[in-house]
BABADO-22439 format. One record per atom (N, C-alpha, C, O): residue number from 1; residue in three letters; atom name; x, y, z. Coordinates in nm, 4 decimals, m for minus. Example, Ala and Ser with C-alpha at 12.3 -4.5 7.8 and 13.67 -1.06 7.14 Angstrom:
<nodes>
<node 1; 'ala'; 'N'; <1.3190; m0.5690; 0.7800>> <node 1; 'ala'; 'CA'; <1.2300; m0.4500; 0.7800>> <node 1; 'ala'; 'C'; <1.3200; m0.3300; 0.7800>> <node 1; 'ala'; 'O'; <1.4236; m0.3319; 0.8465>> <node 2; 'ser'; 'N'; <1.2850; m0.2250; 0.7080>> <node 2; 'ser'; 'CA'; <1.3670; m0.1060; 0.7140>> <node 2; 'ser'; 'C'; <1.2900; 0.0030; 0.7870>> <node 2; 'ser'; 'O'; <1.3409; 0.1138; 0.8039>> 
</nodes>
This chain:
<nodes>
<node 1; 'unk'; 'N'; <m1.8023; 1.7212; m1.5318>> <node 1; 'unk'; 'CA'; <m1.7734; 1.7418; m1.6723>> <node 1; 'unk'; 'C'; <m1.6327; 1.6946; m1.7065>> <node 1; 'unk'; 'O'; <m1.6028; 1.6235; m1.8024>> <node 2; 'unk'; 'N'; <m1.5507; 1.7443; m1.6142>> <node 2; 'unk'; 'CA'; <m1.4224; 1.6963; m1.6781>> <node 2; 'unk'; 'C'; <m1.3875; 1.5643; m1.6927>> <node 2; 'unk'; 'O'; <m1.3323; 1.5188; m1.7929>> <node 3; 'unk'; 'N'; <m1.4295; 1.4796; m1.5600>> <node 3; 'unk'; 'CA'; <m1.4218; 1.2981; m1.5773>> <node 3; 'unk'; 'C'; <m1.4975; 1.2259; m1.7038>> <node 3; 'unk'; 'O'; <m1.4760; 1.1076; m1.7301>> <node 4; 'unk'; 'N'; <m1.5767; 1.2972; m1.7703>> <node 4; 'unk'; 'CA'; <m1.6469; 1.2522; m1.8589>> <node 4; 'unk'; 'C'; <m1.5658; 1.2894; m1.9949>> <node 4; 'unk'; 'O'; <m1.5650; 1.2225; m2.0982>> <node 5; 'unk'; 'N'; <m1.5009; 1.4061; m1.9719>> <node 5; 'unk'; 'CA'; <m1.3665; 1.4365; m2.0877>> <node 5; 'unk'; 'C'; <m1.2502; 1.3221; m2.0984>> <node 5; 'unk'; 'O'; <m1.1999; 1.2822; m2.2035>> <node 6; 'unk'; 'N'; <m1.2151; 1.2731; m1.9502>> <node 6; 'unk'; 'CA'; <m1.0896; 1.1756; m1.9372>> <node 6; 'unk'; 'C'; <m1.1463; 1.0484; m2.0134>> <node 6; 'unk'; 'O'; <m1.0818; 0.9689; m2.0817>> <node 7; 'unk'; 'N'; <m1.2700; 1.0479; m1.9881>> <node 7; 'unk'; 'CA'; <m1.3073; 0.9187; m1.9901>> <node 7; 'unk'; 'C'; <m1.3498; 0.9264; m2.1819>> <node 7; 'unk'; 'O'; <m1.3479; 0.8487; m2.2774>> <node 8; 'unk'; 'N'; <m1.3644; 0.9861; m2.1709>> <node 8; 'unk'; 'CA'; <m1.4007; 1.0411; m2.3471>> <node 8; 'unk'; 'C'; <m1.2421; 0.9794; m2.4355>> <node 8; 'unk'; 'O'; <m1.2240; 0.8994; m2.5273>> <node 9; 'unk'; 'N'; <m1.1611; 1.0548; m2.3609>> <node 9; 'unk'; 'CA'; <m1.0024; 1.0834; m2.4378>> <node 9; 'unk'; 'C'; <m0.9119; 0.9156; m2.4086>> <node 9; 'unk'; 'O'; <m0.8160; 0.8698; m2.4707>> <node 10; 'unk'; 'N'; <m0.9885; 0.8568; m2.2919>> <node 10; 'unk'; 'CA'; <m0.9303; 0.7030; m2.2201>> <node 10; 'unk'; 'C'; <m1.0114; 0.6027; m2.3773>> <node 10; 'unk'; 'O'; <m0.9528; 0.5280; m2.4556>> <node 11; 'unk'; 'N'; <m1.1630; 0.6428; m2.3744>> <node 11; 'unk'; 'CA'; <m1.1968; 0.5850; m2.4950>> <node 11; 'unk'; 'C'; <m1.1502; 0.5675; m2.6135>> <node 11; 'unk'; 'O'; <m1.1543; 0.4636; m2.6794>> <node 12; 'unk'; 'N'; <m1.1017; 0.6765; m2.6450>> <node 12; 'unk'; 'CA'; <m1.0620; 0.6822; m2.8473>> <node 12; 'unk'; 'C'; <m0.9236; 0.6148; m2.8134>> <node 12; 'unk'; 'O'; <m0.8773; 0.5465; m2.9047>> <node 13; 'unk'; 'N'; <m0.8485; 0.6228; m2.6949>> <node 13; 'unk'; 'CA'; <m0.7015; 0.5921; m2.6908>> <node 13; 'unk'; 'C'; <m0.7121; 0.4236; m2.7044>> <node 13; 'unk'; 'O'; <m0.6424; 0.3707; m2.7909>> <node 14; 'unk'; 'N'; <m0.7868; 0.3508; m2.6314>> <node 14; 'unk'; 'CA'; <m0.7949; 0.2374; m2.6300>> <node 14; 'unk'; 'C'; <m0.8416; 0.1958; m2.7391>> <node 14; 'unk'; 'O'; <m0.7879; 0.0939; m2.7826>> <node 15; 'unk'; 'N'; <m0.9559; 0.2575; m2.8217>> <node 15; 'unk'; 'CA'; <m1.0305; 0.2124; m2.9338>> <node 15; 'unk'; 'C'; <m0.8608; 0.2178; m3.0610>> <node 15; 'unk'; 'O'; <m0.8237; 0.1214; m3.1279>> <node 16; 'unk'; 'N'; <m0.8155; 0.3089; m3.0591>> <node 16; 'unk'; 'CA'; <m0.7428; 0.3409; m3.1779>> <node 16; 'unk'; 'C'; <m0.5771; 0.2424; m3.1924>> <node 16; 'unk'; 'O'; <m0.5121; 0.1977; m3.2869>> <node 17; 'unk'; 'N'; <m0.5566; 0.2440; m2.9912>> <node 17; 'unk'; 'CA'; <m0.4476; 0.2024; m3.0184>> <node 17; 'unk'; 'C'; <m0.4149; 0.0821; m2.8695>> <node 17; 'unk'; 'O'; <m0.4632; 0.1012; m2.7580>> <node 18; 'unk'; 'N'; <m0.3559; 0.0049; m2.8931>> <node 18; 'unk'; 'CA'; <m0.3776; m0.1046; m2.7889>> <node 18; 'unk'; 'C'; <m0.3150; m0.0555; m2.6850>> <node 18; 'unk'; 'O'; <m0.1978; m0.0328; m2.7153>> <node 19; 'unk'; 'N'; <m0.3455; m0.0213; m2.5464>> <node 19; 'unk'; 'CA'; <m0.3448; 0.0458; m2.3958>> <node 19; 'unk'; 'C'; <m0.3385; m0.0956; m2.3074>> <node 19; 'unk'; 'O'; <m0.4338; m0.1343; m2.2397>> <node 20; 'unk'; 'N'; <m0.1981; m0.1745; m2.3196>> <node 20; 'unk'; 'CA'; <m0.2396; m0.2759; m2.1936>> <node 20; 'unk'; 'C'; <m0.2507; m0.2249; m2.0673>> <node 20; 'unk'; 'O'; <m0.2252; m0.1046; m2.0619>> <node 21; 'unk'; 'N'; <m0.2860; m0.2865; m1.9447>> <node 21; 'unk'; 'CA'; <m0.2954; m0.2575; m1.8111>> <node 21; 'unk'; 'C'; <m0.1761; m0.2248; m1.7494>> <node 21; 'unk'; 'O'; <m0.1202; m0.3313; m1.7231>> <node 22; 'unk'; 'N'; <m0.1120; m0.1353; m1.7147>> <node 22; 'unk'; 'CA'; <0.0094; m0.1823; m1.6295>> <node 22; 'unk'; 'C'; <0.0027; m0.2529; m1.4540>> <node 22; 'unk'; 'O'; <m0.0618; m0.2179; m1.3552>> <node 23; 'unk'; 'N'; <0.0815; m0.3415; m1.4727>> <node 23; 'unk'; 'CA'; <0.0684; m0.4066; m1.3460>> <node 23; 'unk'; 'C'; <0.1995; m0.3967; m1.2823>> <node 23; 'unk'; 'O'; <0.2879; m0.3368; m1.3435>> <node 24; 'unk'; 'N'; <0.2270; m0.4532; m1.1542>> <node 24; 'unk'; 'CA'; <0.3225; m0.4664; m1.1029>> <node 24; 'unk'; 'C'; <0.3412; m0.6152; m0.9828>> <node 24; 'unk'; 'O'; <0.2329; m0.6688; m0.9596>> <node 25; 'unk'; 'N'; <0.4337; m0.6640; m0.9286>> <node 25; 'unk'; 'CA'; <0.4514; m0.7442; m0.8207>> <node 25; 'unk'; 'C'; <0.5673; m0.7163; m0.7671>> <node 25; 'unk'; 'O'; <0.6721; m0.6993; m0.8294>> <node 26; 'unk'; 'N'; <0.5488; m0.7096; m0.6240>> <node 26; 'unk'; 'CA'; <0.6615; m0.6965; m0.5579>> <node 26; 'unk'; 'C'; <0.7587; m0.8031; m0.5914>> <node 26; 'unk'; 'O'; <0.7226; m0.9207; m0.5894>> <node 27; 'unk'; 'N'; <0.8839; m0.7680; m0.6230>> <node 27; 'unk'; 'CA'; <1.0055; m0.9037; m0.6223>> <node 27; 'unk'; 'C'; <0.9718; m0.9951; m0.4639>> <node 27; 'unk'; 'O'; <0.9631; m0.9213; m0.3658>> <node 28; 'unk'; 'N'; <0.9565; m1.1225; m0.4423>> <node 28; 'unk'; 'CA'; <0.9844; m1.2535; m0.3345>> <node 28; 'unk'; 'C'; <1.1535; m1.1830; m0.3171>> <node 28; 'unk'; 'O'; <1.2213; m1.1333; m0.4071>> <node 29; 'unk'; 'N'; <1.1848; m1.1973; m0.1907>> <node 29; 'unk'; 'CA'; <1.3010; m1.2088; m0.1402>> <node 29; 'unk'; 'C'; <1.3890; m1.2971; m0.1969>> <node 29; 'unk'; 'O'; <1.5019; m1.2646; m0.2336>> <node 30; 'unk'; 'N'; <1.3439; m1.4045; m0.2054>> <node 30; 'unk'; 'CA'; <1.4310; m1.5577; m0.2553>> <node 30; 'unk'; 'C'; <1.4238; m1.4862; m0.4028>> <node 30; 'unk'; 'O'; <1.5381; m1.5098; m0.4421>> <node 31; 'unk'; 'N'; <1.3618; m1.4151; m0.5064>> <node 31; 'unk'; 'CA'; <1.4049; m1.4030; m0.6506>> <node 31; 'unk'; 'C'; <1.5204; m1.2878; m0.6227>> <node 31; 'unk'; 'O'; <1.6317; m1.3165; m0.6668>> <node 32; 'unk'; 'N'; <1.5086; m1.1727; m0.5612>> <node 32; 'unk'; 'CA'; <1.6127; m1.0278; m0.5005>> <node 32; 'unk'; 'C'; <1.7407; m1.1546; m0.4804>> <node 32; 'unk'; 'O'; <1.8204; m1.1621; m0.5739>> <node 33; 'unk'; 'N'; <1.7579; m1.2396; m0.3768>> <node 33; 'unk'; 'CA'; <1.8644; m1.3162; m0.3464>> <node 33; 'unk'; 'C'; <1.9056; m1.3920; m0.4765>> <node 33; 'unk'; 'O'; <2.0269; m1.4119; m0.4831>> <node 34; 'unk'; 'N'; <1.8576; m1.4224; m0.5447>> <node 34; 'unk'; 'CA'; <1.8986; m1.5178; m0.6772>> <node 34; 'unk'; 'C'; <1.9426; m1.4139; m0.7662>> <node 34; 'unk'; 'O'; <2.0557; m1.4357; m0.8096>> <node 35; 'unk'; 'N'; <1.8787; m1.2867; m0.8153>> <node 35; 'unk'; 'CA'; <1.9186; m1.1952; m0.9193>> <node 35; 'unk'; 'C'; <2.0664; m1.1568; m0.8753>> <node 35; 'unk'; 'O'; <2.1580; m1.1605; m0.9574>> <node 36; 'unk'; 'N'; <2.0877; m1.1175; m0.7346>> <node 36; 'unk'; 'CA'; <2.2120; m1.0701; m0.6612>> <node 36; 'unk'; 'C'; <2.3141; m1.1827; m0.6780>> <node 36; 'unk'; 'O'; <2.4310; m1.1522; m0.7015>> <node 37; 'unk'; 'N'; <2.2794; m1.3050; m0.6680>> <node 37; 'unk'; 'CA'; <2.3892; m1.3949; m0.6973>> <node 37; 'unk'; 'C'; <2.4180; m1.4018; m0.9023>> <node 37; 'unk'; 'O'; <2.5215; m1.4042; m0.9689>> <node 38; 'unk'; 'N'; <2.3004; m1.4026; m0.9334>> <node 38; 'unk'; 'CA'; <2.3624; m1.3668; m1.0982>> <node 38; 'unk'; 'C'; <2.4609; m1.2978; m1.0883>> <node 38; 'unk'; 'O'; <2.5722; m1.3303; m1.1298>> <node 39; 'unk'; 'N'; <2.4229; m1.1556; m1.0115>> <node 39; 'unk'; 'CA'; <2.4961; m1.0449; m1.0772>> <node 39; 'unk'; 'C'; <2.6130; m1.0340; m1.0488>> <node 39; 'unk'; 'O'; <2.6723; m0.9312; m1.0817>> <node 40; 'unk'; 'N'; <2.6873; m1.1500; m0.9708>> <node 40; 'unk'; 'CA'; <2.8089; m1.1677; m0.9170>> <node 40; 'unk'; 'C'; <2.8282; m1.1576; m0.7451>> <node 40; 'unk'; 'O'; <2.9356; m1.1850; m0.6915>> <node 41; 'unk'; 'N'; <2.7122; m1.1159; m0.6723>> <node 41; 'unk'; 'CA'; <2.7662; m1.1164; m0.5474>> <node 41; 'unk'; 'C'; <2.7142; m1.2511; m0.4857>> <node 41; 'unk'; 'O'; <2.6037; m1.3054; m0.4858>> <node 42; 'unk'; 'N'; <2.8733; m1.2937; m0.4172>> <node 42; 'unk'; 'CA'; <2.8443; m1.4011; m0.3391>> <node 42; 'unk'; 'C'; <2.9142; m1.4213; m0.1839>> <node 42; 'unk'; 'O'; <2.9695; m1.5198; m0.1348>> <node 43; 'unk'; 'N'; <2.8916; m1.3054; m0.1367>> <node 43; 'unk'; 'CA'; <2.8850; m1.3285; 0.0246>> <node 43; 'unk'; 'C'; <2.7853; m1.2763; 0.0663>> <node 43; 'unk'; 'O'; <2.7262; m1.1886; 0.0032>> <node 44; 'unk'; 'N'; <2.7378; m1.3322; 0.2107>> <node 44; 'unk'; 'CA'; <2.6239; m1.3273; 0.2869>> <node 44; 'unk'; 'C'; <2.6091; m1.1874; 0.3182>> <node 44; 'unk'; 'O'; <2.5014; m1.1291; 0.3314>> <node 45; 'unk'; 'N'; <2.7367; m1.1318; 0.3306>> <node 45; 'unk'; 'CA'; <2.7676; m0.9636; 0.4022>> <node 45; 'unk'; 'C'; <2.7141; m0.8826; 0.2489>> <node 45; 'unk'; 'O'; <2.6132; m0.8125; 0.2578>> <node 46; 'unk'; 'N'; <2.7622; m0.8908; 0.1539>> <node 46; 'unk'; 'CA'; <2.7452; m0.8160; 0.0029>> <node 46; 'unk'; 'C'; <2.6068; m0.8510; m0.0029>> <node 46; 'unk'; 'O'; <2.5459; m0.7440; m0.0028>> <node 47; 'unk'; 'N'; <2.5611; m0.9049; m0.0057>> <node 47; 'unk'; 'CA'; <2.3731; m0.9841; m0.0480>> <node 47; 'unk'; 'C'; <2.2833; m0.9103; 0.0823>> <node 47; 'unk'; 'O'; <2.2074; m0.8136; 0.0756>> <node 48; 'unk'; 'N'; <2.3004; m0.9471; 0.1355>> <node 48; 'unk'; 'CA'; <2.2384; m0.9186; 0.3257>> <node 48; 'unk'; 'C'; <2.2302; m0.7315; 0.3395>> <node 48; 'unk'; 'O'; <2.1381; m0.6599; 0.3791>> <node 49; 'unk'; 'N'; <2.3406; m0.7038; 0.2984>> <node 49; 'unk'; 'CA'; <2.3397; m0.5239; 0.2592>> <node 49; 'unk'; 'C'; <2.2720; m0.4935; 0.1475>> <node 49; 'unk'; 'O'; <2.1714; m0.4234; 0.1584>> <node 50; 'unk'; 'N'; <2.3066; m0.5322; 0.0419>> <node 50; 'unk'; 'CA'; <2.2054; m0.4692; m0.1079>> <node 50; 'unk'; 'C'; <2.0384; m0.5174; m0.0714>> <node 50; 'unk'; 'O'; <1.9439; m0.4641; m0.1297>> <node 51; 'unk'; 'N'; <2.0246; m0.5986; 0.0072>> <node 51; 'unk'; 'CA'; <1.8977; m0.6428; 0.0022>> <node 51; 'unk'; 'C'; <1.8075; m0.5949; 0.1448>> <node 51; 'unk'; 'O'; <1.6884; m0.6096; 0.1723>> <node 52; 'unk'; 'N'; <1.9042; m0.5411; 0.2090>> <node 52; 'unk'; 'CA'; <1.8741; m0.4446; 0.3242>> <node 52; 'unk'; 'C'; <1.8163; m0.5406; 0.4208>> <node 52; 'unk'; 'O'; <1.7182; m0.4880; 0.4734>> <node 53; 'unk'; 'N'; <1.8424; m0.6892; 0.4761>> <node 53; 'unk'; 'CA'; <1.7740; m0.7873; 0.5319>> <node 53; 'unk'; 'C'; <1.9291; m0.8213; 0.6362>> <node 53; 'unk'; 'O'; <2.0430; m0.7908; 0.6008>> <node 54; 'unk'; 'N'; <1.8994; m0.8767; 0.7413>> <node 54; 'unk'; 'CA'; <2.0447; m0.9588; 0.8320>> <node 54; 'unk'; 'C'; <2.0673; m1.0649; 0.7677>> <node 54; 'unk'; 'O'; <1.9959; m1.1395; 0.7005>> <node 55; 'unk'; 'N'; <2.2671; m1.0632; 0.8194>> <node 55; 'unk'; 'CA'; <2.2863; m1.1894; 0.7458>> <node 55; 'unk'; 'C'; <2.1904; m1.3310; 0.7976>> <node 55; 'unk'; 'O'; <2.1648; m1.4227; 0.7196>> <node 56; 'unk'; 'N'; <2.1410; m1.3285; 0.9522>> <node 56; 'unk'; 'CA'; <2.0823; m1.4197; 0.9890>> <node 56; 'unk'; 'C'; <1.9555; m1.4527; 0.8885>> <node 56; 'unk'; 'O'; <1.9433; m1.5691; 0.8502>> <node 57; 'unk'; 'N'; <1.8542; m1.3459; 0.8419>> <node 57; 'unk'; 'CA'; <1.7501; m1.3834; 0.7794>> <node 57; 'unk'; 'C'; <1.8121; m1.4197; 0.6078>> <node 57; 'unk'; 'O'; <1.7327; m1.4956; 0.5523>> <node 58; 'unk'; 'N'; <1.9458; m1.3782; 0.5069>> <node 58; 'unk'; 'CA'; <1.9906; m1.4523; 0.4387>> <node 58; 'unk'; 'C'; <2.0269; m1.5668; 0.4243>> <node 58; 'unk'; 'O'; <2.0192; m1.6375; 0.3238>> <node 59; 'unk'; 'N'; <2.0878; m1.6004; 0.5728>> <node 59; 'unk'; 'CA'; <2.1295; m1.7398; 0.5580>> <node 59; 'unk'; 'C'; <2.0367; m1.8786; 0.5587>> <node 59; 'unk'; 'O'; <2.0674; m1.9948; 0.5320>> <node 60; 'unk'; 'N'; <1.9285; m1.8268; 0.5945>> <node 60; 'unk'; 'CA'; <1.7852; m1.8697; 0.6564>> <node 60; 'unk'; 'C'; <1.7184; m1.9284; 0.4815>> <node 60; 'unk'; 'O'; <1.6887; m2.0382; 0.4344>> <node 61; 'unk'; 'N'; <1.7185; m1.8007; 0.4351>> <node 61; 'unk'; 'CA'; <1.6805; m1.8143; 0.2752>> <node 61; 'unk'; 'C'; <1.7952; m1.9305; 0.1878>> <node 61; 'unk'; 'O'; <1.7545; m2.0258; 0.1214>> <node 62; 'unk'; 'N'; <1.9438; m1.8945; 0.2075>> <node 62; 'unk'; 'CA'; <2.0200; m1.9657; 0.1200>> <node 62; 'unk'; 'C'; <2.0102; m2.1216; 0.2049>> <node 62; 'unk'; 'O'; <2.0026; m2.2236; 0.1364>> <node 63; 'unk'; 'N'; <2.0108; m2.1304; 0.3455>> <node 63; 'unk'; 'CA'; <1.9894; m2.3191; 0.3415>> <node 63; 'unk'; 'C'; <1.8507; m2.3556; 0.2860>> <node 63; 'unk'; 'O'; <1.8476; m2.4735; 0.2509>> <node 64; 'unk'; 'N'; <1.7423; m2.2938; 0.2688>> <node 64; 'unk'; 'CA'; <1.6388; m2.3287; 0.2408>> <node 64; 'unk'; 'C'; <1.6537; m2.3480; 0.0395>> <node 64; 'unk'; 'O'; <1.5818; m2.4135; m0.0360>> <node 65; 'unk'; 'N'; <1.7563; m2.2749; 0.0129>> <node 65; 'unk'; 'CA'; <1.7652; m2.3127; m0.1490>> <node 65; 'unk'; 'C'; <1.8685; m2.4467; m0.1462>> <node 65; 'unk'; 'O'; <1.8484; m2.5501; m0.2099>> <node 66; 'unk'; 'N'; <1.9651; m2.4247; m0.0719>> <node 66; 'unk'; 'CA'; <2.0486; m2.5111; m0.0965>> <node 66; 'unk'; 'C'; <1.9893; m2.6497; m0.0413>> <node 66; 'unk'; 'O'; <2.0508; m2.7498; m0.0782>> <node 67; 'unk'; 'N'; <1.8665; m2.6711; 0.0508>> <node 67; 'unk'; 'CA'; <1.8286; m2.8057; 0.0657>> <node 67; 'unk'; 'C'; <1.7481; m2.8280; m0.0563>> <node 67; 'unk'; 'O'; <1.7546; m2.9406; m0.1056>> <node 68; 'unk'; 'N'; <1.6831; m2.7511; m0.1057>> <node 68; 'unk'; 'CA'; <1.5947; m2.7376; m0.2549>> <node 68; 'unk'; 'C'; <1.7016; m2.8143; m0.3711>> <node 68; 'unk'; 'O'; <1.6662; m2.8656; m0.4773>> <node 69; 'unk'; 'N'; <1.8384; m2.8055; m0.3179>> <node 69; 'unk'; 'CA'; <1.9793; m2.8120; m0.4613>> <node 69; 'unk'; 'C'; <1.9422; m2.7095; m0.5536>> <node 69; 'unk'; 'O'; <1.9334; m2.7411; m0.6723>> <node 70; 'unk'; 'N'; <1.9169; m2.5807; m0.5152>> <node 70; 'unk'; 'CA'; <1.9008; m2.4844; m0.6372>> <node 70; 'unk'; 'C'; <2.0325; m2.3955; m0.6087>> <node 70; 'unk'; 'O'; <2.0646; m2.2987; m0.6776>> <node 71; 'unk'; 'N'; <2.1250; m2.4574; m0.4637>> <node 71; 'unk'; 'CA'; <2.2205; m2.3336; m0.4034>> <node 71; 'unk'; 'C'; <2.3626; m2.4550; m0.3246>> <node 71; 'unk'; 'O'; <2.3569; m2.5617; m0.2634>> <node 72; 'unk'; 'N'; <2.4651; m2.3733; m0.3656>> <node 72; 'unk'; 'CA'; <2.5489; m2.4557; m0.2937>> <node 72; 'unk'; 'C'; <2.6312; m2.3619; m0.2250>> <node 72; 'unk'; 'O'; <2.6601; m2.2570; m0.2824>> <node 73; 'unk'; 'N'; <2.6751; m2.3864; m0.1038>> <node 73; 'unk'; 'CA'; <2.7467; m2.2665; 0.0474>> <node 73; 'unk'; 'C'; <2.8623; m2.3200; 0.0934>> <node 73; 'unk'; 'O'; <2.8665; m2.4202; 0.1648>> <node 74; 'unk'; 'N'; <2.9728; m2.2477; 0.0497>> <node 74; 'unk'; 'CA'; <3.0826; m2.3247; 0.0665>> <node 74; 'unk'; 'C'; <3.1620; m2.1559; 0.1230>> <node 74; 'unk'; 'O'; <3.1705; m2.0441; 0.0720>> <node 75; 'unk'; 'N'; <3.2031; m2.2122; 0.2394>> <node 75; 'unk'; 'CA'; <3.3409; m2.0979; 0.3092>> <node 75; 'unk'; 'C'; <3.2419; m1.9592; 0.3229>> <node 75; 'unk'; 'O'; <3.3035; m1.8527; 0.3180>> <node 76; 'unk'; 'N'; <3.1252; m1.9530; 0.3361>> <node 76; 'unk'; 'CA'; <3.0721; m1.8256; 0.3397>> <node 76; 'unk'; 'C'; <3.0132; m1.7866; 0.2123>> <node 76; 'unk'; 'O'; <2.9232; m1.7026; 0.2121>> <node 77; 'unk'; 'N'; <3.0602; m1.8459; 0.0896>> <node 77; 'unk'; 'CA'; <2.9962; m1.8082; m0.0243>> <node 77; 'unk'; 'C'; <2.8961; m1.8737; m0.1301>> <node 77; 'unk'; 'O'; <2.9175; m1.9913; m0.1595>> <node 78; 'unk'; 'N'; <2.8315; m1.8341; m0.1659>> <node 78; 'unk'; 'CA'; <2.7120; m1.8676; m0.2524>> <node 78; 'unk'; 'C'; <2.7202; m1.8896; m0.3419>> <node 78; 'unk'; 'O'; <2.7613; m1.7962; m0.4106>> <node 79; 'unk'; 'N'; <2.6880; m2.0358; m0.4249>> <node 79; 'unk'; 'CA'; <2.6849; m2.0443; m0.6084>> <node 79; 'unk'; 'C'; <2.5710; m2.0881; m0.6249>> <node 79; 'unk'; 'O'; <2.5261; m2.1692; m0.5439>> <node 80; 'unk'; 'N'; <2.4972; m2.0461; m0.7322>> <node 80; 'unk'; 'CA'; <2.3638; m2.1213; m0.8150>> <node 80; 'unk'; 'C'; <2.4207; m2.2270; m0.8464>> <node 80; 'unk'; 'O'; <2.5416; m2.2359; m0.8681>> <node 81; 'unk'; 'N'; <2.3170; m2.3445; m0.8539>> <node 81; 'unk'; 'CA'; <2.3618; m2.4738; m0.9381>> <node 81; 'unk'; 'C'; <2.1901; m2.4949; m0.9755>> <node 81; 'unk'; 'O'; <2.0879; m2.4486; m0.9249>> <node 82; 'unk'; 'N'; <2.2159; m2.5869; m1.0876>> <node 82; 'unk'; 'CA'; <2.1190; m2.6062; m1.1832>> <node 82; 'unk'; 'C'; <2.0166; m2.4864; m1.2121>> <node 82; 'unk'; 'O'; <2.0338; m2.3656; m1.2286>> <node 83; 'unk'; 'N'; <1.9261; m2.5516; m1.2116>> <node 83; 'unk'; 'CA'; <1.8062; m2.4289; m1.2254>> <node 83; 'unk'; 'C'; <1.7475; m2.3828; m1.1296>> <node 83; 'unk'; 'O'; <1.6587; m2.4483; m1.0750>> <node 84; 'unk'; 'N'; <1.7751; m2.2864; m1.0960>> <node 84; 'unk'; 'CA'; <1.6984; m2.1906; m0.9347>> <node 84; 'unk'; 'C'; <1.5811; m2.0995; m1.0164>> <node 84; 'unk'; 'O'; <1.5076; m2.0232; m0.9538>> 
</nodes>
């Protein structure tokens, strides 16, 4: 009886008023590494900690942008260039 109440009260809600789906996707590592460089951090040690990953598996990610030219690595630190 009662699922047939939810499902009663799920009806008029959708009929009356628009109920999109909520969805979700996990963030890609490589977008977490790009948002972190927006937000101003650009060492391997600052990025590699907020993102809870080794600097080895960061650095792994940033030559793979920077052969892309979406990343340039100079002295340890990270800049976006063009469109990443």
């Amino acid at each position: 009886m009662q699922g047939s109440i939810l499902q009663i009260i799920q009806d008029i809600l959708c009929t009356y008023f628009y109920v999109a789906p909520l969805s979700y996707k996990k963030a890609e590592n490589v977008d977490v590494f790009r948002q972190h460089l927006e937000d101003g951090l650009n060492s391997a040690t600052e990025i590699a900690e907020e993102m809870g990953v080794t600097k080895g598996y960061l650095s792994k990610l940033a030559k793979r942008a920077a052969n892309e030219g979406r990343l340039s690595i100079s002295k340890g630190k990270y800049k976006l260039e063009g469109s990443y």
